[in-house]
C-alpha angles and dihedrals in degrees: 000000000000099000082055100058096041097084081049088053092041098051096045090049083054094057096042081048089059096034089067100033116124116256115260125219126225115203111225100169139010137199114039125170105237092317111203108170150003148192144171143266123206089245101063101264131124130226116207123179110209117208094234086069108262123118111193138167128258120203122222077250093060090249103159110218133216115273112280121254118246110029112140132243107276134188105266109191149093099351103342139087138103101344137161124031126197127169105216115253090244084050098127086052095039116014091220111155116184117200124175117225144168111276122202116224135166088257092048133267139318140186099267124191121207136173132203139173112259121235127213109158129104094037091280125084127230140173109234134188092015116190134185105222096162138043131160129239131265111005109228130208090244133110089202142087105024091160088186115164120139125212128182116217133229086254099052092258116133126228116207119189126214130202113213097243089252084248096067103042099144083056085070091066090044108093080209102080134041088232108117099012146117105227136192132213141160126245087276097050094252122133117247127240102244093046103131094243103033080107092038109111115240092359120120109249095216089068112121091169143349139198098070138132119203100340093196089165130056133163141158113232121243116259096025088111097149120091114320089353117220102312106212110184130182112224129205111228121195115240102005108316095105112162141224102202136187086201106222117216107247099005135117113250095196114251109168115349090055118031141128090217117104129204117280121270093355096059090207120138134300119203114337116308129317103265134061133156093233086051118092103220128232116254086216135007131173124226149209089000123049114221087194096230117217131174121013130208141165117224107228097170136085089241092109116047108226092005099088104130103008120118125249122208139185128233125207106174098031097041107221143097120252141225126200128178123200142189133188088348096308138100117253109161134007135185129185099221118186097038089140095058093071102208128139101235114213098179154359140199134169107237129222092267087062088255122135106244115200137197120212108209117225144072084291096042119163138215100231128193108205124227140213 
């Protein structure tokens, strides 16, 4: 009888055994120049925007092409450059790509978004009819704080998230100013009609949400198919004090008059305290050590076993890659994976294969494939 058993129990302590393996990374492609976002074209390609300014196309093969034609002067310094990166959601019928970046000004810079038609055609690709629908105000001397993700809604709106220049923080808690927001737009840059403050007196209509510091994640959850869907946004802090947020639509997310965060280097308190009944809470935050969170995505496919539904996010600082469970719109477990690989990961996406899909920051950043 025992003999008999032993292959069972052999076999169930083997899947117990995969169920719990770390993850594994496959290295697509290698150096990148200060990679900061990706996403995918129906044929397979990649597209990848590089700080320094440079957008450029990755093949499935991990064939890195030459820089793409028509991509306009950005702000390269400190933490700004060429940024996020989004298809529209009508791309097979349009081409249209949208991508955020640092604009220079004489009153600074700001956090600029800007679409074009994508052009294939003739072996070299090129960004043509490029338009700015979106900049931010008002533009700050500062090299900090850019935020920058972009998400399209279910409904086809764009958010669009601002970092609060690191020299203006109060401004992020002023209805007056884009600094510190989440903002959406339509395809056109124009605010839409049932945005929470388009009535409000002296507010910019384009405001989502207020009170944030650097949003450097951003996703829609999946399911939330009706209208702007259910926004969840990862949030650096200063000193500790990085956020996990379900973004609400109209509400005040904190920065800085709640926070967990602390001034750098003396620790002492920022605002006044970390909790207040006007002040939409943070499902998860991380003290006293920030982990600097960058990049957000749900997992939706069967790749993972056990993973389905849960969010994935990068971590820059603390150089790992996190996973987080929830149920019923809460936390309930998390985990830092990767920590071995010692890369500072800047985002992450879900391709179209159902494979989790990861950008190493720095001068030699890589293009990674996770593995169950």
């Amino acid at each position: 009888m025992f003999l008999r058993l032993r292959p069972l129990l052999l076999s169930a302590l083997l899947s117990v055994a995969a169920a719990h393996a770390a993850p594994r990374v496959e290295t697509i492609a290698q150096g990148l120049d200060e990679p900061w976002a990706l996403a995918f074209l129906p044929d397979g390609q990649m597209l990848v925007t590089e700080r320094v300014g440079t957008m450029r196309l990755v093949s499935p093969q991990g064939k890195v092409g030459a820089p793409i034609a028509g991509v306009p002067a950005v702000a390269h310094a400190g933490q700004g450059g060429l940024l996020d990166v989004v298809l529209d959601p009508k791309f097979a019928q349009n081409r249209r790509v949208f991508w955020s970046y640092s604009e220079g000004s004489a009153e600074g810079t700001r956090t600029a978004v800007a679409r074009a038609t994508l052009n294939l055609e003739g072996g070299a690709a090129r960004l043509a009819d490029v338009q700015v629908i979106f900049r931010q105000q008002p533009a700050v001397d500062s090299k900090n704080h850019y935020g920058s993700r972009l998400v399209f809604a279910p409904d086809g709106t764009l958010f669009v998230t601002l970092g609060e220049r690191f020299s203006r923080k109060d401004d992020a808690q002023k209805l007056d100013s884009h600094l510190g927001k989440i903002v959406r737009i339509d395809t056109e840059g124009r605010a839409p009609a049932d945005n929470p403050f388009v009535k409000t007196p002296g507010a910019k209509p384009e405001i989502w949400s207020y009170g944030h510091r650097n949003v450097q994640g951003a996703a829609i959850e999946p399911g939330t198919n009706q209208g702007t869907g259910r926004l969840w946004a990862t949030e650096h802090g200063p000193q500790g004090g990085d956020e996990l947020n379900r973004v609400q639509a109209g509400r005040n997310h904190g920065w800085p008059v709640i926070t967990y965060g602390r001034n750098y280097g003396t620790g002492t308190k920022i605002g006044d305290g970390t909790e207040r009944a006007d002040v939409v809470a943070p499902l998860r935050h991380w003290v006293p050590t920030s982990i600097a969170p960058s990049g957000l995505a749900f997992l939706t496919s069967d790749r993972y076993p056990g993973w389905k539904g849960n969010l994935f996010l990068g971590a820059l600082r603390g150089q790992a890659l996190w996973r987080v469970e929830l149920k019923d719109g809460q936390v309930v477990r998390d985990e830092a994976l990767l920590t071995d690989l010692g890369a500072r990961i800047r985002d992450v996406r879900q391709g179209p294969d159902g494979w989790l899909y990861l950008l190493t920051d720095g001068s030699e950043g890589k293009l990674l494939r996770l593995l169950p």
